[in-house]
C-alpha positions in Angstrom: -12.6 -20.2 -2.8 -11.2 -17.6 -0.7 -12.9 -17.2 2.9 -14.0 -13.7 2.2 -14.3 -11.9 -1.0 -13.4 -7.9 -0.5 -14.8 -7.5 -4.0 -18.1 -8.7 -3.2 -17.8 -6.7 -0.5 -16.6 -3.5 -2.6 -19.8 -4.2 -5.0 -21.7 -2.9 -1.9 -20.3 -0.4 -0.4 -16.1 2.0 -0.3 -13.9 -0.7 2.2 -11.4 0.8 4.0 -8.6 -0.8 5.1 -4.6 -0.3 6.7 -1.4 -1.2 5.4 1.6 -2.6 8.2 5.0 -3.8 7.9 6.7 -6.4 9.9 8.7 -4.5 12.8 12.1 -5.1 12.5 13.0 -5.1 16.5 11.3 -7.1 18.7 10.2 -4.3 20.4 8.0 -3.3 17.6 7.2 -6.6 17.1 5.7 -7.1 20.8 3.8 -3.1 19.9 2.1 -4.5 17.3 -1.0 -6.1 19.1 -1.6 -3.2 20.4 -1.4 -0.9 17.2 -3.9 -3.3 15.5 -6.3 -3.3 18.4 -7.1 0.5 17.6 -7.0 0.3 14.0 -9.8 -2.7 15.4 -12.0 0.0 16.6 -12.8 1.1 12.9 -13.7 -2.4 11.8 -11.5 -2.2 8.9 -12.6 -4.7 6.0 -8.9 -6.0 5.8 -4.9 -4.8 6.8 -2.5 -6.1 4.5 1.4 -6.8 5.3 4.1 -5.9 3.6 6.7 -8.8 2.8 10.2 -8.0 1.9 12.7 -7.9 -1.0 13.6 -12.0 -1.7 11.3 -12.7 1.7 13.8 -11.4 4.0 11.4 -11.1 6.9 8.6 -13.8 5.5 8.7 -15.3 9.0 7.9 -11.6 10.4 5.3 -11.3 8.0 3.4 -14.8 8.3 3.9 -13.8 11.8 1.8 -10.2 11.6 -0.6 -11.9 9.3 -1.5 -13.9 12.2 -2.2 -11.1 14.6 -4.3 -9.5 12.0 -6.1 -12.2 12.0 -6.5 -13.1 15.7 -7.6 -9.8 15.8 -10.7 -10.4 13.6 -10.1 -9.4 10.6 -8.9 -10.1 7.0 -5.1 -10.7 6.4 -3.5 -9.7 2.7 -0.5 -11.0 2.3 2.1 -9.2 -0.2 4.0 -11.4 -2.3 7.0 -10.8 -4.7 8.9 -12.6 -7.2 12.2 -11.1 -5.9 15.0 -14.5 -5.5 11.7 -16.7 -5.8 11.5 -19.7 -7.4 8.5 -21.2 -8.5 8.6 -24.2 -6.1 9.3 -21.6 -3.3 6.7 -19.5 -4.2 4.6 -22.6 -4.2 6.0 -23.8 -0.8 5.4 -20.0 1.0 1.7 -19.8 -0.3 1.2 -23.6 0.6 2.1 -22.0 4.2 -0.2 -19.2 3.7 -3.0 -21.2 2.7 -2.3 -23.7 6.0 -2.0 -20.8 8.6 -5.8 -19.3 6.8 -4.1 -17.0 4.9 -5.8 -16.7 1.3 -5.8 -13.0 -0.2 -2.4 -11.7 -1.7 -0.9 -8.8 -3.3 1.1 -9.8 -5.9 3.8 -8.0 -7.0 7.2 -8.1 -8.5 9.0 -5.7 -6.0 11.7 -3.7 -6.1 15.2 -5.0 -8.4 18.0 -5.7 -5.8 20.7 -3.2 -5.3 23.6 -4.0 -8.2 21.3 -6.9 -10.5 19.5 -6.2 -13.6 16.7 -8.9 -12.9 14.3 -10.2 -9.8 16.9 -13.0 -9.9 13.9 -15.2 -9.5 12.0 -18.0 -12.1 9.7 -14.9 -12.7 10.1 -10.9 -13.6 6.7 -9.6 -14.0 4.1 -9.3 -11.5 1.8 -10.8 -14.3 3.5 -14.1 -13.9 3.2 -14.0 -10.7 -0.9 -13.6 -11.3 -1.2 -16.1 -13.6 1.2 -18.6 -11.5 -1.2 -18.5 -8.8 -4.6 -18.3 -10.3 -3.2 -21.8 -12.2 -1.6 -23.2 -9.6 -4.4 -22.1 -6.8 -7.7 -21.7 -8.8 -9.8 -19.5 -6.8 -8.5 -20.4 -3.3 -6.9 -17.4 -3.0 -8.1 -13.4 -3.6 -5.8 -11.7 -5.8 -5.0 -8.4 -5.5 -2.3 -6.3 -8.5 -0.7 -2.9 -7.9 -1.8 -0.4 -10.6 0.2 3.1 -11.1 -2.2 6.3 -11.8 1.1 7.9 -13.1 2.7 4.6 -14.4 5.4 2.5 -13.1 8.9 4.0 -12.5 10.4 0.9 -14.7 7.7 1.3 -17.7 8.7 3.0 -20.6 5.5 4.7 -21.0 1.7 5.3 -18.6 0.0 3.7 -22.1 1.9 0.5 -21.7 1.7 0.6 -17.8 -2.2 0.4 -18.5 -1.7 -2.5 -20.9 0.2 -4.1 -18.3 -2.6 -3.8 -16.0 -4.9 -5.1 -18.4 -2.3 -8.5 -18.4 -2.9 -8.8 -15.0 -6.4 -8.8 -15.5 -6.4 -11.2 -18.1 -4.6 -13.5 -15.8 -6.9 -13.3 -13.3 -6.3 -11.1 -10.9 -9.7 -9.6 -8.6 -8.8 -5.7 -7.5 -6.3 -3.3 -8.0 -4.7 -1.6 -5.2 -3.3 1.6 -6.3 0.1 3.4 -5.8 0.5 6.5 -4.1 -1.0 9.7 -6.2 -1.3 12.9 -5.0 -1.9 14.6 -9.0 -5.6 13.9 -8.5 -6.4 15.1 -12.3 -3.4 12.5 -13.4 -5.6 10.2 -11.3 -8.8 10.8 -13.1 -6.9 10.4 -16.0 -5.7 7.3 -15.3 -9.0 5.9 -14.5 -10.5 6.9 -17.6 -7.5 5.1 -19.5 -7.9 1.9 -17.5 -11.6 1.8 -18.3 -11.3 2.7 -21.9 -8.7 -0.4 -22.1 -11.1 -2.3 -20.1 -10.0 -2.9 -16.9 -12.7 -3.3 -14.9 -11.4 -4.8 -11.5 -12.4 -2.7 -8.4 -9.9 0.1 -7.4 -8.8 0.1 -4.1 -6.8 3.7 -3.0 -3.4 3.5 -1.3 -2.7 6.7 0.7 -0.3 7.7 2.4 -0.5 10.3 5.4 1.2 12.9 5.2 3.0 13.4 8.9 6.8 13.5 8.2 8.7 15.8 5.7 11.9 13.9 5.4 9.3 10.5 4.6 7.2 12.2 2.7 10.2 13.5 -0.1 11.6 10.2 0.2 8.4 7.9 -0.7 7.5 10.4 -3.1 11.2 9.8 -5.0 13.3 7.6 -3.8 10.6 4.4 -5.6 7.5 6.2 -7.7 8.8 9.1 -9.0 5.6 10.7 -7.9 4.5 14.0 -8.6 4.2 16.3 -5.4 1.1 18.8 -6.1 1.6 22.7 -5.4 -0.3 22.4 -2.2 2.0 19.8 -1.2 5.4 21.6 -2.4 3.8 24.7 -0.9 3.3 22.9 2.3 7.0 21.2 2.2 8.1 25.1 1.4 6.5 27.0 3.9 7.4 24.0 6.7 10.7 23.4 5.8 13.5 22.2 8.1 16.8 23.8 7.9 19.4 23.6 6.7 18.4 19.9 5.7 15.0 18.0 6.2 16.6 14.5 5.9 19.5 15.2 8.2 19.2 13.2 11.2 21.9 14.9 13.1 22.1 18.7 12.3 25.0 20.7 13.2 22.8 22.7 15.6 19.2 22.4 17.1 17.0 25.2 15.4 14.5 26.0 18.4 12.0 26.3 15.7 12.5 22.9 14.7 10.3 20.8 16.8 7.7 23.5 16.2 8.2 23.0 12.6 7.7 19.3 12.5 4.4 19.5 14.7 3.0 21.7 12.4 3.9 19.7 8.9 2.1 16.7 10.5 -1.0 18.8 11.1 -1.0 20.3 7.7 -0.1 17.4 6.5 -3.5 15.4 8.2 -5.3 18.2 6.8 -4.0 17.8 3.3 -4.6 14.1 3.7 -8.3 14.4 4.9 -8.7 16.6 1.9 -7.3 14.0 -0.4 -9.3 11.5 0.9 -12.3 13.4 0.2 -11.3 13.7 -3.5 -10.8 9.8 -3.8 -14.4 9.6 -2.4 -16.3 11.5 -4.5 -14.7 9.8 -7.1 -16.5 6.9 -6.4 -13.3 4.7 -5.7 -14.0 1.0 -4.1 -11.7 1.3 -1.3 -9.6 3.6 0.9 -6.4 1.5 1.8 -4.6 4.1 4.6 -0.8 3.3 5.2 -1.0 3.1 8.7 2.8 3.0 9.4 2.6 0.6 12.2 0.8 4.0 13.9 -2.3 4.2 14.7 -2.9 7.8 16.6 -2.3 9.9 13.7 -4.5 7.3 11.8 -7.2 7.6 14.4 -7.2 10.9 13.7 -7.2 11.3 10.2 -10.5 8.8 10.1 -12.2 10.6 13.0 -12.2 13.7 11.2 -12.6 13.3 7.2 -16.1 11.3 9.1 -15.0 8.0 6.7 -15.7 5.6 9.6 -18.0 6.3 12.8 -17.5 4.0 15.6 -21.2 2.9 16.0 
């Protein structure tokens, strides 16, 4: 059995937890320590790692895992089935399981640039689920990704849920959801998973909202995610010209810098407000994308009052 079951933990009280990615310099790489030293303070229940297209960077990642873990608290591994096999898969988690790594966020990840297919044994991140839960039993935790306004790739939110439901059915513990900002869609989307009978814990991804240029881009460039009006208002009123995502503009607006400082504190306060919404809802979890940052975390938790340092 896994060493430590976040949904027995969830049956007693909201977790909250951090998302990292494995630095691609070794500069960020040798930050990192640090980082997760005061995203320590807040005692989060677990930080997951992300893990890249075809594991790309699994040795980064097995690598981060282990720092979260020296650090004292629960690693979550994300797995896809992207250029997997199933005797690789089988190898990689065999790894895991060695270096104490036994809860997982399985997924199928995103189609490579130019293919049609994972160009893996499996395509569906309910493979995946049931793959491990037969192979594994209940050594590992398993956690699914679920989409309050459905998966870019489904051809409709009613099958997205059935999907879900598969993933269920195959075993899988907790769902960790996508980002949402549409918190009607969300409540939506919890009444549809409930109605179908999903009944695994939701855990709630957020994202911060610091950066204008990162913030259009996760919202499109993956989920097709619906920006709110508060949101578009706040993009509209803190706009960069001429262009948000150009890294080198043809001149520096002396408003610019300005502009950017205020978008990340408008953005914290937007945040802090969504935050609250997910809470009163009565969600199981609050799972923060740090961004390998931990300051602007710090003070998004310090001031939404989700986490006191006694």
């Amino acid at each position: 059995m896994a060493s430590v079951k976040l949904t027995e933990k969830m049956k007693d009280r909201q977790l909250l937890s951090f998302e990292l990615f494995p630095p691609k310099t070794e500069k960020g790489m040798e930050n990192l320590p640090g980082t997760i030293s005061h995203l320590m303070a807040y005692q989060p229940d677990y930080i997951s790692c992300t893990y890249g297209a075809g594991g790309g960077n699994v040795g980064a990642n097995r690598e981060v895992c282990q720092m979260i873990k020296d650090a004292g608290t629960v690693p979550v591994t994300h797995f896809t089935v992207i250029k997997n096999t199933k005797q690789g898969m089988k190898d990689q988690m065999d790894q895991y399981l060695a270096e104490g790594v036994d809860h997982i966020l399985a997924l199928r990840g995103d189609i490579p640039r130019g293919e049609t297919t994972t160009c893996g044994d499996f395509n569906y991140a309910t493979d995946l689920v049931k793959f491990i839960r037969d192979s594994y039993g209940d050594r590992f935790e398993i956690a699914v990704a679920g989409s309050p306004e459905g998966h870019i790739a489904c051809r409709s939110l009613e099958a997205d849920v059935a999907v879900l439901k598969m993933k269920q059915d195959n075993g899988a513990d907790y769902i960790m959801t996508q980002l949402c900002w549409d918190m009607e869609q969300f409540k939506r989307w919890l009444d549809m998973i409930w109605t179908a009978g999903v009944t695994m814990p939701v855990d709630v991804g957020v994202m911060p909202i610091l950066d204008m240029k990162a913030t259009i881009n996760m919202a499109l460039s993956r989920n097709g995610c619906v920006m709110d009006r508060e949101l578009s208002r706040l993009i509209s009123k803190y706009w960069i010209f001429p262009d948000p995502f150009d890294s080198n503009p043809p001149f520096e607006d002396d408003q610019r810098a300005q502009k950017k400082e205020d978008f990340r504190k408008a953005g914290i306060e937007y945040t802090i407000r969504q935050i609250d919404q997910y809470r009163a809802l009565g969600v199981d979890g609050i799972h923060l994308y740090a961004l390998n940052k931990w300051k602007d975390v710090a003070e998004i938790i310090d001031a939404s009052g989700m986490k006191t340092l006694i």
